[in-house]
N, C-alpha and C positions, 0 to 999 in steps of 0.2 A: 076573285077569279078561281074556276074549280079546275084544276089540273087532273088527269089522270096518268099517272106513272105503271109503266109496263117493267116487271121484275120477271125473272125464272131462273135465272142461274147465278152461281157464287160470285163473279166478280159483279154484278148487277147491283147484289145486295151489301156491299163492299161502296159502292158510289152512292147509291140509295141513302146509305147509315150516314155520309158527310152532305148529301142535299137536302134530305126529307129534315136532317135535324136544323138548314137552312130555313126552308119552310117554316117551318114550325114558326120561326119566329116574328113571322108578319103574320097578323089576323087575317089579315083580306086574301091571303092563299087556301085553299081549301082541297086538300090533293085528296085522291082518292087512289089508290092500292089497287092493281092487280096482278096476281101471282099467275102464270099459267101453268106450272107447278114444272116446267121443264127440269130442272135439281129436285127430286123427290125422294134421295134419302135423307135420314134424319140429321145426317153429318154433312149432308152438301145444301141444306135450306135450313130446318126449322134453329138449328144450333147458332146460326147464323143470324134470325130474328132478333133471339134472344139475348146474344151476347152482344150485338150490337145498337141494341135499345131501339131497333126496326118495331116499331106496332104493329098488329095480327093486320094482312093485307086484309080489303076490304070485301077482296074474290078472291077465290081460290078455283081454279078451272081442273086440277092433276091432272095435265094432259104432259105424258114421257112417253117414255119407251116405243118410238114409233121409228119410222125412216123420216129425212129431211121433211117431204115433201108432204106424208101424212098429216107430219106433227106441226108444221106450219100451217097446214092451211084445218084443221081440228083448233088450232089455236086461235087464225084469224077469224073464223065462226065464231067463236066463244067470247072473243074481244069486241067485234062488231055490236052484238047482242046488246054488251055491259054499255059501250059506248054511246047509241041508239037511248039506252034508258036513262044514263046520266047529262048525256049532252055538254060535256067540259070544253072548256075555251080553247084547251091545250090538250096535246098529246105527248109525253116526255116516255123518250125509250134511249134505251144506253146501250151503249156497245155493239155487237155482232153475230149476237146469237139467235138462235131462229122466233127468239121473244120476242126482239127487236123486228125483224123483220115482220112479224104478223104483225105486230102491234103498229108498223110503221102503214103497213098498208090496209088494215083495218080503219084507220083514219084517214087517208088521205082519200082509199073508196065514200067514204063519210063527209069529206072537204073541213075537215079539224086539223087546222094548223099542229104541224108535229116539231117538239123540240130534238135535238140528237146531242144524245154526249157522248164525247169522244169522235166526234165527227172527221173524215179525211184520211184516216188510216189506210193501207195502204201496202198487201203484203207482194203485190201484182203476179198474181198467181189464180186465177178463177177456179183452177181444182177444188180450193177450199173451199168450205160452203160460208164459212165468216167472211170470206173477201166478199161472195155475191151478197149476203146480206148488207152488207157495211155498203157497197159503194148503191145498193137501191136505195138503201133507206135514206144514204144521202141528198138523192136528186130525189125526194121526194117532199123531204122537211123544209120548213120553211126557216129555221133558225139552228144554225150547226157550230156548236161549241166543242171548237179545238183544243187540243191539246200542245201544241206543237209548231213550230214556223212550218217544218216538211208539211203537215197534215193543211196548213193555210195553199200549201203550192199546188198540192196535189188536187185539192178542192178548183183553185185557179186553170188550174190545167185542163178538167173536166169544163169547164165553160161556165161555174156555179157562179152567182153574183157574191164580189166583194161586201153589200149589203145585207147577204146573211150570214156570214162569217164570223164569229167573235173567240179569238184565241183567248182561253182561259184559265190552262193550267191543265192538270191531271188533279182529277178527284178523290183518284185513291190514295194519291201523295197527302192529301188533305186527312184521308181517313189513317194513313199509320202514323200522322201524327198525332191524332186525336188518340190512339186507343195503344201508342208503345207503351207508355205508364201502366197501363193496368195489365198489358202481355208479361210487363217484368215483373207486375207482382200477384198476377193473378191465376198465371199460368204454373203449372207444375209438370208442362212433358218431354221437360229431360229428364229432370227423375224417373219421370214413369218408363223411361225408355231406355235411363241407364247410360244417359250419353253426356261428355264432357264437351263444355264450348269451345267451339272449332276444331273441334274432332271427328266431325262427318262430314259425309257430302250428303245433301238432301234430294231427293229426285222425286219428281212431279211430271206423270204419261198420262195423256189421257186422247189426244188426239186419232182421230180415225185412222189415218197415216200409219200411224203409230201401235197402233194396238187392232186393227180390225182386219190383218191378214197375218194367218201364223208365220211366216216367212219374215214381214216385221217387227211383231213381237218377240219373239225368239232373241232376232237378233236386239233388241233393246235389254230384253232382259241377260243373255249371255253377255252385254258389253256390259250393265250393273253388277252381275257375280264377277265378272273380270276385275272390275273396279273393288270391289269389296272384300279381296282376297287379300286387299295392301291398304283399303282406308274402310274404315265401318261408311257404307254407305244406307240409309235410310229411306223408307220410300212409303209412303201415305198413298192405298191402291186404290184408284179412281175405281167407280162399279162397273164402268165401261171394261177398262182394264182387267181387273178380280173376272166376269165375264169369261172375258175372250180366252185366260187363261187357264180356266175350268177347262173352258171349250176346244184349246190347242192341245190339252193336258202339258202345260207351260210348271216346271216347281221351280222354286228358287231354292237355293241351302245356303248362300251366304250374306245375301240382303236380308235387312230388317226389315219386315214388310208390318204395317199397322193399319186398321183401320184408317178412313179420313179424318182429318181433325178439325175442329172449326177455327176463326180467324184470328183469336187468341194466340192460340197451340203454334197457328203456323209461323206468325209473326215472330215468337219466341226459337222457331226452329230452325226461319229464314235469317235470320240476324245473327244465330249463333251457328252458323253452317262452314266448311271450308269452301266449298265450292256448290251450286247449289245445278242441277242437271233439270232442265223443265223442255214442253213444245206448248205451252200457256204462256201466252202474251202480258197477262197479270202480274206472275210471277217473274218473268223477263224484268218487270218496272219496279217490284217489289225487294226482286235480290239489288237492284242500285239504292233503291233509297235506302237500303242499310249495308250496300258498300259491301258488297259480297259477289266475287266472280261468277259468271252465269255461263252456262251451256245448254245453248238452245237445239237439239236435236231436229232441227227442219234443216229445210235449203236456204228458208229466207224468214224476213221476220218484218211487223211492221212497226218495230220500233227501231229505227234504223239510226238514230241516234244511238241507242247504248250500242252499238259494234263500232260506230265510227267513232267512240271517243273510249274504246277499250274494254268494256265494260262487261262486255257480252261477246261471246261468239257463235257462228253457225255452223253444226255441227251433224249434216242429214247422214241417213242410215247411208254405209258403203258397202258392206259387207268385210270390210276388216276391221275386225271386234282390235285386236291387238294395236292398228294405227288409231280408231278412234278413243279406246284406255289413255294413250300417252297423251293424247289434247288433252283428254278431260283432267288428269294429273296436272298438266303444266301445266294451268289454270290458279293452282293453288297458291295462293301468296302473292297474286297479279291483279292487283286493280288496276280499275283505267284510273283516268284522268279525273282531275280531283273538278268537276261540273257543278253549276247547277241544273237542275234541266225539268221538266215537270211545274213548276211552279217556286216560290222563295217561304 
C-alpha cells in the first residue's frame, strides 16, 4: 500500500517521527513524504528531521510566507501535481494547519481516501483559521483518528459516521516517550542558557491573535517583562513573532529571548519549567505529559480536557497586564489532577 503523508509544520513532524517509524515496520506500506515547506526555518523544520530520525521528505514544495488563502491554495497546486503522479491508496494529513487543509482537499478533489490524525478537535471559535481547517478536513476524510472521547462527541455531533471513527490516543504522547531519554542526555540548553530546573517559566507566541496587531503584542510581551521582573522567564521567538516585533519596534529588557530550539531542547525546557505560558495546542498537551502547569493565553482551547482536570488554564489578552501576572504566578506549584489522558 503507497500512503502519501502531508508534513509542514513542527507539531506535524513531531506525529510524523512516532507514525512513519510505525511504518517502517511493515514492508507492505510504502509512504511517501511531502513537505510543503510551511515551517521553513532551519529551527522550526530541517532540526526537526534530523533529530527525530524523520528521512529527507520525498518533496519538498517551500511554499511560506504567504496569507491563509495564498498559501493554501499554492499548496493545494503543488500537492495535486505530486498526487496525480504517484497515485497512493491513501492520503494521511495531521493536525490543522493550512498543510493539512490543502493536502486534505488535494485528495479528496482526486477521490483518494484521506486518513486524519488528531481528528475531532474542536476549539469552536471559526476566527481561527486551525478550527476551519480541522473541522473541513474532517468531513472530508474517510478515516478520523481521535484523540480523545470529547473529539469522538464532537465528530458525533457533526453527523460524521461512527464507522469512521477510531479513538487512538495522541501521537505525540507516543513521541515524548520515545525521545525523553535522549532530551536528558542529549540535550545541553539549560547550560547554554544558564537556567536552574524549575526556575523559569517558559513561554511559547506564536499565534496570529497574538503577535499580528501591535496592540496585542505589546500587551503579551509587557505581561512577559512583568512576569520576569520576579521569575527568569524564557521565551524561544517564533519568526512570526521576532517579525511583528521588529515591525511594532516591540524590545524586551527582562525576558530571555533565544532563538527556536528544536524538539530535543524543548522537551528538556518543557519538563524543567515552573510554569510554562503558550497559545500552541502542542505545547498545551506537551506541558501535561510532563506535569507542568500551563497558561494558555487565548479565550478558549481545544484541549478541553487539560482545564477540566486543572492542568491548564485560559488565560486571553484583557488589557490588565497586572491581573493577568498574578494568574500566571499562581499557577506555580499547582498541578491538576493526577489523570491519564492522551493515551497509557
Amino acid at each position: 500500500m503507497q500512503i502519501a503523508t502531508i508534513l509542514g509544520a513542527r507539531p506535524q513532524f513531531i506525529k510524523a517521527a512516532a507514525v512513519s517509524r510505525a511504518f517502517a515496520q511493515h514492508p507492505s506500506i510504502n509512504e511517501v513524504m511531502i513537505h510543503t515547506g510551511q515551517h521553513f526555518d532551519k529551527n522550526m523544520s530541517d532540526i526537526f528531521f534530523s533529530e527525530l530520525g524523520i528521512r529527507d521528505p520525498d518533496y519538498h514544495l517551500g511554499i511560506h510566507g504567504m496569507n491563509h488563502g495564498a498559501m493554501t491554495g499554492r499548496m493545494l497546486e503543488g500537492i495535486e501535481k505530486i498526487l496525480m503522479q504517484i497515485q497512493p491508496e491513501f492520503v494521511l494529513v495531521y493536525g490543522d494547519t493550512d498543510s493539512t487543509l490543502a493536502g486534505a482537499l488535494a485528495a479528496a478533489k482526486l477521490n483518494i481516501p484521506i486518513a486524519h490524525v488528531e481528528a475531532g478537535l474542536r476549539a469552536f471559535n471559526k476566527s481561527i483559521p486551525e478550527e476551519v481547517n480541522r473541522v473541513l478536513t474532517d468531513h472530508v476524510a474517510e478515516i478520523l483518528f481521535t484523540p480523545t472521547e470529547h473529539a469522538d462527541h464532537n465528530l458525533a455531533r457533526e453527523s460524521i459516521p461512527q464507522s469512521k471513527i477510531f479513538q487512538v490516543g495522541d501521537v505525540m504522547y507516543d513521541a515524548t516517550l520515545h525521545f525523553s531519554d535522549l532530551a536528558s542526555s542529549g540535550s545541553h540548553i539549560l547550560e547554554d542558557c544558564k537556567l536552574e530546573p524549575k526556575s523559569f517559566f517558559l513561554a511559547t507566541i506564536h499565534r496570529p491573535q497574538n503577535t499580528d496587531t501591535p496592540e496585542a503584542l505589546k500587551q503579551v510581551c509587557d505581561l512577559l517583562e512583568a512576569i520576569a521582573k520576579d521569575v527568569k522567564v524564557l521565551w524561544p521567538v517564533h519568526p512570526r513573532a521576532k517579525k511583528q516585533m521588529l515591525q511594532f519596534g516591540i524590545k524586551l529588557n527582562h525576558v530571555q529571548c533565544i532563538e527556536p530550539v528544536g524538539y530535543l531542547d524543548m522537551i528538556e525546557l518543557e519538563r524543567n519549567a515552573r510554569v510554562i505560558l503558550t497559545d500552541s495546542g502542542g505545547v498545551q498537551k506537551e506541558a501535561f505529559f510532563h506535569r507542568v502547569p500551563c497558561v494558555t493565553l487565548r479565550p478558549e482551547t481545544e484541549w478541553v480536557e487539560l482545564v477540566e482536570h486543572g492542568w491548564n488554564i485560559l488565560l486571553p489578552l484583557s488589557g490588565d497586564v497586572q491581573f493577568m501576572k498574578q494568574m500566571v504566578l499562581q499557577r506555580a506549584g499547582k498541578p491538576g489532577n493526577e489523570v491519564q489522558l492522551y493515551g497509557s
